[in-house]
N, C-alpha and C positions, 0 to 999 in steps of 0.2 A: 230786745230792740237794738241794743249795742253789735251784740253777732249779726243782726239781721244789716245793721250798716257796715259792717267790716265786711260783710262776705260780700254788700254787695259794690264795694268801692273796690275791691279788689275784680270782682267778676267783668268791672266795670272798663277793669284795667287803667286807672286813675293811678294806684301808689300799688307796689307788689306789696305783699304781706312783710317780706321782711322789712318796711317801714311805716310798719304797725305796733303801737304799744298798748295792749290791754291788761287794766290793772284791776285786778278783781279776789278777792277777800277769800275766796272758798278756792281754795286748791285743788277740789274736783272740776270746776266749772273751768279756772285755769289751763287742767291739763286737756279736757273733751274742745278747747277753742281752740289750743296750742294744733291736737292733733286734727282737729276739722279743716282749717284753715289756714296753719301755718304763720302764725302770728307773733310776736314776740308777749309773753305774758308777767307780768310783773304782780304781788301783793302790795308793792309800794306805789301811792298815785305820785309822788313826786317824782319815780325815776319814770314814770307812762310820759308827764308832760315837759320832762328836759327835750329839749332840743325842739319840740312836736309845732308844727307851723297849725293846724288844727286841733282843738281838745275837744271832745265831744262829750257830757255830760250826762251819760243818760246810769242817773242814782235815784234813785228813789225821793219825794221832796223833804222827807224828816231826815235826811240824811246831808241835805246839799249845805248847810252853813257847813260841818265837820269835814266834808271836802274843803270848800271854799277856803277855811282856814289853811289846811294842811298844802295845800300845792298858789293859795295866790301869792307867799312871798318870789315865790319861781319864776311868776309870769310878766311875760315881758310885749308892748305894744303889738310888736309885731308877728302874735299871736292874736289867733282867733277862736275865741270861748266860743261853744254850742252848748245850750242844755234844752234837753227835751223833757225835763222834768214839770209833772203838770202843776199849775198852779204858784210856781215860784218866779216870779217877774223881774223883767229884767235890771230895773232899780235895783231891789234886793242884792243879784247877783253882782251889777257893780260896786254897791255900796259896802262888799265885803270884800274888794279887790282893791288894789296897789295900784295908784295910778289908770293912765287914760287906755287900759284895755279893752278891746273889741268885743263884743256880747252880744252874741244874736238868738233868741229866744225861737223855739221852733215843736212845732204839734203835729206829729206824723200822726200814722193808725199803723194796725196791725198786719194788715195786705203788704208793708213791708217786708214780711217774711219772704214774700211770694214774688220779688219785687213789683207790686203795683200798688206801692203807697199813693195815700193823696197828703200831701203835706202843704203847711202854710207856715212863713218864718217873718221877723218880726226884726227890724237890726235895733242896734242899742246906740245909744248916745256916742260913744266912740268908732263903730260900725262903719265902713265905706265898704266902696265900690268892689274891695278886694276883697273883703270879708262875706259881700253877700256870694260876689262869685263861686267863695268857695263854700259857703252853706248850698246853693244849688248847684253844684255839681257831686256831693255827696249824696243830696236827695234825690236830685236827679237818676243818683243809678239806682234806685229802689222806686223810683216810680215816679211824680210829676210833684213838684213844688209850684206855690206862688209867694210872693211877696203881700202881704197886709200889715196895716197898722196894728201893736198890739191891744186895742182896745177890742181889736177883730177878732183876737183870739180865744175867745169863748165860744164866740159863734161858730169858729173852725170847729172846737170840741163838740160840740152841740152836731152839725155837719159830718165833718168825715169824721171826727176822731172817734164820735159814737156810733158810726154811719154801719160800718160792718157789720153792729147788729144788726141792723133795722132789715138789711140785704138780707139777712141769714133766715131772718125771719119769712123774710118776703119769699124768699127762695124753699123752706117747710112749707109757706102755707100754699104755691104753688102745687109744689108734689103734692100734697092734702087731697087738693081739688083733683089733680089727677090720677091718684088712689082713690077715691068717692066715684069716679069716673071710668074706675077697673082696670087703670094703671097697674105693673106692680110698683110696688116700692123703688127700687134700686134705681128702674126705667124712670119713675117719676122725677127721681131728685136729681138724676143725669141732663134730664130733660129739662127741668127747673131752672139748674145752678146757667146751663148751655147757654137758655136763651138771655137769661141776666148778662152774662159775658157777654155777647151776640149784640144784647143792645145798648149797653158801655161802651162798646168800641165800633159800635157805630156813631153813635154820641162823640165819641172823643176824635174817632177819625174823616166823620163825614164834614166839620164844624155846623154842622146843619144844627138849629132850635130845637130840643126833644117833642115839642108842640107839632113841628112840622115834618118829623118821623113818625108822629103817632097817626097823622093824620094822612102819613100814604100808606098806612094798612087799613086803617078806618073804611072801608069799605060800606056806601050809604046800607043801609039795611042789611047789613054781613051780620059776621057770629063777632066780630072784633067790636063792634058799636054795640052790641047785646051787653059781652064783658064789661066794655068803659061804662054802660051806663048803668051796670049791680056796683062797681067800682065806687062812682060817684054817689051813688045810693046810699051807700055805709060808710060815707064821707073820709072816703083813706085819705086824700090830699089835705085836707085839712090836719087828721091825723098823724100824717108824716110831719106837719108845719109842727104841732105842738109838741114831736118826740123832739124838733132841734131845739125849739124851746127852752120846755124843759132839763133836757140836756145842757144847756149853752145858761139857764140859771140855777144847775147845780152845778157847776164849773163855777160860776161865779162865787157859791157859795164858801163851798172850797176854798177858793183863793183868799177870800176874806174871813 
């Protein structure tokens, strides 16, 4: 996720690469970032956050107190902490820091890679106007942010942060039916993934209610009202409500 935000801040043309510092443990990963992206790469986290107006966190959460120690005597107000680390909250992160530094707590997903994240960020007790600025214009180049309370942030996890599966799924059992249907294969999941996209960004570009997209294909007695109503039969809406659920109360679990 860390590469996935450098490539895309830079792609973004926000900071050039040589005003990038990634500090990462394994010397193979070092050198494949160095040479991908043109980056400055360090093993030391304190020379990654000298000087850096952004620090961006993304370690693992058993890992984030032995950062926090090693680079918070470094950090200074006017510096802006990110971690995307799940489940470690943003109290925690400041109560292992040096004074009134900025923390803003933040839950991408994986479509990062691709830039079309959905992210939700969270500011901290010393957090303003500048610090959110520059949490969304990082996420921003990887895909769409909002601002939430962190109490919200489970339910992001529960949402998009586990959402891609749910798509992925959706998007198999798609081709399924169109293989049962004498698709081949290949054809199907082309056709599957196509129309997923197709109607995401209808969604995202028309601001129309997905209610009121569904309901200018709905054709009265078509084949699209036959679908929605085997759909509604085997209760997937419901289904989908309890995957965020679930999802959004083992986040919880997690954290505590």
């Amino acid at each position: 996720m860390g590469a996935a935000l450098a490539s895309g801040v830079i792609g973004a043309g926000l900071v050039p690469s040589s005003a990038i510092t990634v500090a990462d443990v394994s010397e193979a990963c070092r050198r494949q970032l160095c040479d991908k992206s043109g980056v400055n790469v360090t093993p030391d986290n304190r020379t990654a956050v000298d000087g850096a107006d952004v620090i961006i966190l993304a370690v693992k959460p058993f890992i984030m107190d032995a950062v926090l120690k090693d680079i918070g005597p470094q950090l200074v107000p006017s510096q802006t902490v990110i971690s995307i680390a799940a489940g470690v909250e943003i109290r925690d992160i400041e109560g292992s820091l040096i004074g009134p530094i900025p923390v803003i707590r933040v839950m991408p997903n994986t479509p990062a890679l691709v830039g079309a994240a959905a992210s939700a960020y969270a500011l901290g007790s010393f957090a303003g106007a500048v610090d959110a600025s520059r949490a969304e214009a990082v996420f921003n180049a990887v895909g769409r942010v909002a601002e939430v309370p962190e109490r919200l942030l489970n339910a992001v996890t529960g949402l998009s942060g586990s959402g891609p599966a749910y798509v992925f799924l959706v998007i198999e059992a798609l081709a399924d039916g169109g293989v049962r249907m004498g698709l081949p294969r290949d054809v199907a999941i082309q056709l599957a993934a196509q129309t997923t996209f197709g109607a995401a960004k209808m969604v995202l570009e028309s601001g129309r209610h997905p209610a009121e997209l569904k309901n200018m294909v709905t054709t009265p007695g078509g084949t699209t009202a036959a679908g929605l109503f085997a759909l509604e039969e085997g209760a997937v809406r419901a289904a989908f409500q309890k995957a965020v659920q679930a999802a959004a109360d083992k986040a919880r679990e997690i954290k505590n």
